[in-house]
DRENDO-1510 file (C-alpha; in Angstrom, 1 decimal, always signed):
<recs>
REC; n; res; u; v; w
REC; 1; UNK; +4.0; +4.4; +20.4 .
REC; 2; UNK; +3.7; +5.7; +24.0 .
REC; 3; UNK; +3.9; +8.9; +24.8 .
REC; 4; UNK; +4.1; +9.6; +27.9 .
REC; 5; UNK; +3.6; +13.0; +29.7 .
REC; 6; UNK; +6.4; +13.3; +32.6 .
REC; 7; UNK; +7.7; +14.7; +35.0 .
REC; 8; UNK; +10.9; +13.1; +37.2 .
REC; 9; UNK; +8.8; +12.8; +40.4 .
REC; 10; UNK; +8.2; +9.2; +41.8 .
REC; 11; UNK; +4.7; +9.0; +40.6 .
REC; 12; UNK; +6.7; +10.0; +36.7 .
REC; 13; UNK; +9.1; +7.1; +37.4 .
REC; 14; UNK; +6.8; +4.1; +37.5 .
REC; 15; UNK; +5.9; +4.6; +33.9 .
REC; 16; UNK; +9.1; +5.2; +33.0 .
REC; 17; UNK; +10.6; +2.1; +34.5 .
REC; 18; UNK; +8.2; +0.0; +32.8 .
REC; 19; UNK; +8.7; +1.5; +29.8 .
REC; 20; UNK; +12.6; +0.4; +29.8 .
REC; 21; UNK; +11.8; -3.0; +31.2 .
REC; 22; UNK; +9.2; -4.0; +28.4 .
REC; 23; UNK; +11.4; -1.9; +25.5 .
REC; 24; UNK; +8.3; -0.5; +24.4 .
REC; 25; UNK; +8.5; +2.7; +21.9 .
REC; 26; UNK; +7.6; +6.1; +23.6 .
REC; 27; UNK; +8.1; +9.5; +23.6 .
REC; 28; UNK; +8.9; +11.3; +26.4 .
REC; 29; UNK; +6.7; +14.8; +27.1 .
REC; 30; UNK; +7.7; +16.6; +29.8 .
REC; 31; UNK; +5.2; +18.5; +31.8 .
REC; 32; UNK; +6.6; +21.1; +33.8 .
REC; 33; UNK; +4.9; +20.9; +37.2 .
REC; 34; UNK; +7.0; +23.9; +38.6 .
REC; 35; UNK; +5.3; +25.9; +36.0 .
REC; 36; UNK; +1.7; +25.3; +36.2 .
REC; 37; UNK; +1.8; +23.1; +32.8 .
REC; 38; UNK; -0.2; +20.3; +34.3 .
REC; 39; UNK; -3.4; +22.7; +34.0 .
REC; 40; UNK; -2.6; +23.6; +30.7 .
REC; 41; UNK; -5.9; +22.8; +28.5 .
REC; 42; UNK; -4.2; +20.3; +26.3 .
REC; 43; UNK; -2.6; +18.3; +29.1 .
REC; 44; UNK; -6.1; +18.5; +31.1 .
REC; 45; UNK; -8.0; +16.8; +27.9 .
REC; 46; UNK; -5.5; +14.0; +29.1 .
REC; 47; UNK; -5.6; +14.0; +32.9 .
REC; 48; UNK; -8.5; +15.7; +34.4 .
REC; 49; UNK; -7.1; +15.6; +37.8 .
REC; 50; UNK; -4.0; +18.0; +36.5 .
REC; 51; UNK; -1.5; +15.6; +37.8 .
REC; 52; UNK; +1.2; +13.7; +36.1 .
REC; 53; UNK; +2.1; +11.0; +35.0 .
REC; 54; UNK; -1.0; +10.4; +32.1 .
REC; 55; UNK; -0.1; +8.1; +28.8 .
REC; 56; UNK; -1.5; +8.2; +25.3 .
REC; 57; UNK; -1.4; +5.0; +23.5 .
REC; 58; UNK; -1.4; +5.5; +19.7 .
REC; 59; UNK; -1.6; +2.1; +18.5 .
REC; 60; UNK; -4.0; +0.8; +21.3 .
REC; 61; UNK; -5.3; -3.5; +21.2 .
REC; 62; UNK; -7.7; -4.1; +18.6 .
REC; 63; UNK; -6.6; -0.6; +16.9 .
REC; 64; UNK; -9.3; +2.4; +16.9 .
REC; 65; UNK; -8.5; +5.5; +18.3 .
REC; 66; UNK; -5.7; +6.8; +20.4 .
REC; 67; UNK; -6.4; +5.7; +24.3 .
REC; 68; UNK; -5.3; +8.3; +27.1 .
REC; 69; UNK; -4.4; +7.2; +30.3 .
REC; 70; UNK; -4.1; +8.9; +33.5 .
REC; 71; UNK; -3.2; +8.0; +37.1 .
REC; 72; UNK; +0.4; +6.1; +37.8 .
REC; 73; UNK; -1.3; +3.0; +38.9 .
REC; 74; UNK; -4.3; +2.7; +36.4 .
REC; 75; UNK; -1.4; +3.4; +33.7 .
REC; 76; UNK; +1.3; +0.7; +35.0 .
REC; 77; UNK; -2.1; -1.9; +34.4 .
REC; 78; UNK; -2.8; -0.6; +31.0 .
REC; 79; UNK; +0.9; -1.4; +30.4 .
REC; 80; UNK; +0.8; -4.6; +32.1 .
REC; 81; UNK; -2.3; -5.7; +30.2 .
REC; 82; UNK; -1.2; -4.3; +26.7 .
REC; 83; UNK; +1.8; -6.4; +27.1 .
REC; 84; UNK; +1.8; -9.4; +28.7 .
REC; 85; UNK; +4.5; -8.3; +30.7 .
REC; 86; UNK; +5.1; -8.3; +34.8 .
REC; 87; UNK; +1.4; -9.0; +35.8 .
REC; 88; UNK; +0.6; -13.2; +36.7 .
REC; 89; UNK; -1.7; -14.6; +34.0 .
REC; 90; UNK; -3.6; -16.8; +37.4 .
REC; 91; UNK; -6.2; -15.1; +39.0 .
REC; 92; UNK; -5.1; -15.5; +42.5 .
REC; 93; UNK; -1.4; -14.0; +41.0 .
REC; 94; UNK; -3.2; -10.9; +39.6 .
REC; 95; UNK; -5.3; -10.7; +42.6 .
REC; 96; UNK; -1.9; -10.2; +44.8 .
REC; 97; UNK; -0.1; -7.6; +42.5 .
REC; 98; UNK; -3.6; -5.5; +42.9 .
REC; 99; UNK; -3.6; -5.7; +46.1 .
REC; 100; UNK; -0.3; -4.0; +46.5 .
REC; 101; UNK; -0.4; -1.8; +43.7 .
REC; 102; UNK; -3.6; -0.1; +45.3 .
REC; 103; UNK; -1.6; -0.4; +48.7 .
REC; 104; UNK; +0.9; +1.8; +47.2 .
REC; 105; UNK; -1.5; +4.5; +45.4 .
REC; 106; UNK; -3.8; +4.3; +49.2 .
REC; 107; UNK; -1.4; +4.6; +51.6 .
REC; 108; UNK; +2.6; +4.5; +50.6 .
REC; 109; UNK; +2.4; +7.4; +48.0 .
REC; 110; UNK; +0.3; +9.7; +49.5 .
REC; 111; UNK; +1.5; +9.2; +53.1 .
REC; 112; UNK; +5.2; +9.5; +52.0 .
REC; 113; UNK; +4.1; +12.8; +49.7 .
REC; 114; UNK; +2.7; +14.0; +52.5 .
REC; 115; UNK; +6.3; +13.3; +54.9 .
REC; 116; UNK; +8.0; +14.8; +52.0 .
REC; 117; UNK; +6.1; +18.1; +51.8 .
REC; 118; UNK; +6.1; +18.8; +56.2 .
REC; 119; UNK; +9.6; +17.6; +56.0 .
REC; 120; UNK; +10.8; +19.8; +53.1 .
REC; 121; UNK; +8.2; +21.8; +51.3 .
REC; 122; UNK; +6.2; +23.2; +54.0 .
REC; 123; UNK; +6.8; +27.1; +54.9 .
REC; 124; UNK; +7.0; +26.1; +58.6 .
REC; 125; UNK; +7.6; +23.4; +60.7 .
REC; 126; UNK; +4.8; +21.8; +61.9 .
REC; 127; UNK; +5.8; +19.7; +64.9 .
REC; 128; UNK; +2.4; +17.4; +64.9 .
REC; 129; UNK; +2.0; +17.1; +61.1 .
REC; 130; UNK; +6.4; +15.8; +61.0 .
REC; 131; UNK; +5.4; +13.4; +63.8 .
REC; 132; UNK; +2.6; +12.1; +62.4 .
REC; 133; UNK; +3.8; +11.3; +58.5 .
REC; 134; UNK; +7.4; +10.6; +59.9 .
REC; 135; UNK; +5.5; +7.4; +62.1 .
REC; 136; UNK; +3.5; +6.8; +59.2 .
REC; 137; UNK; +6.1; +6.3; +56.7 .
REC; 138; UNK; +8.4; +3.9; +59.7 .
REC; 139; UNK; +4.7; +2.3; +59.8 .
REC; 140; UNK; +4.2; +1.7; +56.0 .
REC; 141; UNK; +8.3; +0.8; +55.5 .
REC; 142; UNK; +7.7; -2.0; +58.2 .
REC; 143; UNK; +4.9; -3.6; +56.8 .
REC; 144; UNK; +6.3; -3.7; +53.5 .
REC; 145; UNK; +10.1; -5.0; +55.3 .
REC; 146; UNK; +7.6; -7.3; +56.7 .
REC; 147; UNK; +6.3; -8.6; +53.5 .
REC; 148; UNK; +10.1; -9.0; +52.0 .
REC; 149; UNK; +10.9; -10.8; +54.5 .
REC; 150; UNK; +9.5; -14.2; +53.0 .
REC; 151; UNK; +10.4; -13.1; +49.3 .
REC; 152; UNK; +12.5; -11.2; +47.2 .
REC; 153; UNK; +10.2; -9.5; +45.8 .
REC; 154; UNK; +6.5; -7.9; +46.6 .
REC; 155; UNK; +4.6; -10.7; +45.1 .
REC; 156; UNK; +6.0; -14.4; +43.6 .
REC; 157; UNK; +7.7; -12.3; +40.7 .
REC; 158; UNK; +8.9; -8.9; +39.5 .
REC; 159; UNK; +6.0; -6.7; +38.9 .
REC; 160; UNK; +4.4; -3.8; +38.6 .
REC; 161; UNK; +4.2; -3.9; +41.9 .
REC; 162; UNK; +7.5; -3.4; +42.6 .
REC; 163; UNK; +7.7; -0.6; +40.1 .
REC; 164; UNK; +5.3; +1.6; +41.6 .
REC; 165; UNK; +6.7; +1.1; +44.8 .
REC; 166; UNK; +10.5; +1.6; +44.4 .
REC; 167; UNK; +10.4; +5.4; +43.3 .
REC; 168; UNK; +9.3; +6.4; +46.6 .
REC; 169; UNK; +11.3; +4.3; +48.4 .
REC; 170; UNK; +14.2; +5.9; +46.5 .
REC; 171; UNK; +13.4; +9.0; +48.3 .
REC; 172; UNK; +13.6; +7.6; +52.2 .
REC; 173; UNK; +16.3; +9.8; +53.3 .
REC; 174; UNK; +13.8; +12.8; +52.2 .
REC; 175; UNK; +11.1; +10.8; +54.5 .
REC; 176; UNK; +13.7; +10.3; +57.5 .
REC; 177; UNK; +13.8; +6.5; +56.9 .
REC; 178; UNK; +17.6; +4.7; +57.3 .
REC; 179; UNK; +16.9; +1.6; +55.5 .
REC; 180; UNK; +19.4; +0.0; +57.4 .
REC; 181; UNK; +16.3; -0.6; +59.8 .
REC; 182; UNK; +14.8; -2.5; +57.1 .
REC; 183; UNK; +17.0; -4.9; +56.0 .
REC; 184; UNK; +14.4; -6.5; +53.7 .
REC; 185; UNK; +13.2; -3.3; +52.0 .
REC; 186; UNK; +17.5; -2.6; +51.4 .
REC; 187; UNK; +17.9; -5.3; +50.2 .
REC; 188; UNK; +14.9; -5.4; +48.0 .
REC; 189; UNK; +16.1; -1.4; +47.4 .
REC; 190; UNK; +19.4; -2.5; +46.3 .
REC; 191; UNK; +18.4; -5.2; +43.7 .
REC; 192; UNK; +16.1; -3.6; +41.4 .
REC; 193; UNK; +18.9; +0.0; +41.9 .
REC; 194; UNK; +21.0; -2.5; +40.0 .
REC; 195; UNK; +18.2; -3.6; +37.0 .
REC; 196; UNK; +19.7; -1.9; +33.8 .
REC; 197; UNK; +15.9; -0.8; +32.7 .
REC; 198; UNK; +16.0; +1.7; +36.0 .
REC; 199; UNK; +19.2; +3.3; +35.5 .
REC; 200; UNK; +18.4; +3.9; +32.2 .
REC; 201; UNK; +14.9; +5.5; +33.6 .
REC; 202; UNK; +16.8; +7.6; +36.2 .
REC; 203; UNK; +19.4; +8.4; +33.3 .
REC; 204; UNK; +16.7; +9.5; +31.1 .
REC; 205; UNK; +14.8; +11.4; +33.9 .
REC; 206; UNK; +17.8; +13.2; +34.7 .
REC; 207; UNK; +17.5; +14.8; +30.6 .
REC; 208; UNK; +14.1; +16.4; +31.9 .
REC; 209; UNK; +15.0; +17.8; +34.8 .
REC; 210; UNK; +16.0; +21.4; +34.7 .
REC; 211; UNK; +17.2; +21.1; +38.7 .
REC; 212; UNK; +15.6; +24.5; +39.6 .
REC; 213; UNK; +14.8; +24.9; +43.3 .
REC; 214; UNK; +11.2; +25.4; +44.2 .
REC; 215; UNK; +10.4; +29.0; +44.6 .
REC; 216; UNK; +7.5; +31.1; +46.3 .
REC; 217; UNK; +5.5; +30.8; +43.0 .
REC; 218; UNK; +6.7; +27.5; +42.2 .
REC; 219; UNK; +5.7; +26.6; +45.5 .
REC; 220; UNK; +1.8; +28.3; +45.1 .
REC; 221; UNK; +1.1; +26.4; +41.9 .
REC; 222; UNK; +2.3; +23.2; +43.4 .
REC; 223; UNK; +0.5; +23.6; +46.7 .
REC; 224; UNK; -2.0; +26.3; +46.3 .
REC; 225; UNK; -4.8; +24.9; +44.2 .
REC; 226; UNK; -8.1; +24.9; +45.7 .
REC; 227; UNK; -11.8; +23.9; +44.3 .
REC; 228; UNK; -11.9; +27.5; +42.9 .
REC; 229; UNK; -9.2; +26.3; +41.2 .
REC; 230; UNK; -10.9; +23.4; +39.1 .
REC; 231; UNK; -14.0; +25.9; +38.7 .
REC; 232; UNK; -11.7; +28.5; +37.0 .
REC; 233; UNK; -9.9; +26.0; +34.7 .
REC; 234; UNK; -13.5; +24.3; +33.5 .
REC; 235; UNK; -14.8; +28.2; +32.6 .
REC; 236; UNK; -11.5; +28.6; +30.4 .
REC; 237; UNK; -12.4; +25.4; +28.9 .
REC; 238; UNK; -15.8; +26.4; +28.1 .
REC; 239; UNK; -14.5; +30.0; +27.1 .
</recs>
């Protein structure tokens, strides 16, 4: 059993997706980020950095203990490994998936979280900071088109690659991408829209999410932590 603590951001859905693809048993613990549950002791036992997604495996290999995992990417290659599933058994194969999984966690999540939050979260409009992720993202969207271009998908096979990728691409109109300029990305976009494993993520994501707008407090807990912050939490812990 999986249990995975979630929340229906892109980061939440990589999990998720692999979760349906490999037909593994999990529970589904939704940690309500607009609420400040993700600094909840309990949940910060889990995942330190008090951000979702974060796993525990109750019935890890070779038994023992339950394992916790946090961080999208270091989970998807828990998954990977636990299974067998959607990582190459060759060294050179699991050498390329790494390379793009880490691409994705460097550089296409966080520059595309940062796009979304100037483009939508921030309080005002920051001319330099849009320009600069809105280039960034084109940037990162070309070198992947470029890299689709030769095959259909991000490495010789369907990976986890391509599952920690396709959540945020699923959000380019919030990054003021038209994927019509990146025909290979669309049509890479397209195929795995159509995999019956990701519907049925997005279907069950769709059970967690309460669809409340972000408001000013929402909006302080999500964007207002600071090291103070950390300090705080690790005094309660002690208290």
């Amino acid at each position: 059993m999986i249990e995975l603590f979630f929340w229906p951001t892109p980061n939440g859905m990589k999990p998720l997706i692999f979760l349906h693809e490999t037909g593994l048993e999990h529970k589904l613990t939704p940690v309500d980020i607009n609420q400040g549950e993700q600094f909840a002791q309990y949940f910060l036992k889990i995942a330190p950095n008090g951000r979702i997604p974060a796993i525990v495996d109750s019935v890890p290999e070779g038994g023992g203990s339950p394992v916790s995992v946090f961080e999208s990417g270091a989970i998807l290659i828990y998954l990977a490994e636990k299974t067998g599933s959607f990582l190459p058994d060759s060294l050179r194969g699991r050498a390329e998936v790494f390379e793009w999984v880490m691409w994705q966690m460097a550089g296409l999540g966080p520059m595309l979280g940062q796009n979304h939050h100037f483009n939508v979260y921030a309080p005002e409009k920051v001319a330099y900071a849009i320009r600069r992720y809105n280039d960034e993202a084109s940037r990162l969207y070309a070198v992947l088109d470029q890299r689709l271009s030769e095959r259909e998908f991000i490495c010789s096979n369907y990976t986890i690659s391509d599952m920690v990728c396709y959540p945020w691409v699923a959000r380019h109109e919030r990054q003021q991408i038209d994927l019509e300029n990146f025909p290979n990305v669309k049509r890479w976009f397209d195929g795995i829209s159509e995999r019956p494993a990701v519907i049925e993520a997005y279907r069950q994501a769709k059970t967690v999410d309460t669809g409340v707008p972000v408001t000013e407090i929402s909006h302080s807990v999500l964007f207002g932590q600071t090291a103070e912050t950390v300090r705080k939490m690790a005094r309660e812990k002690r208290d």
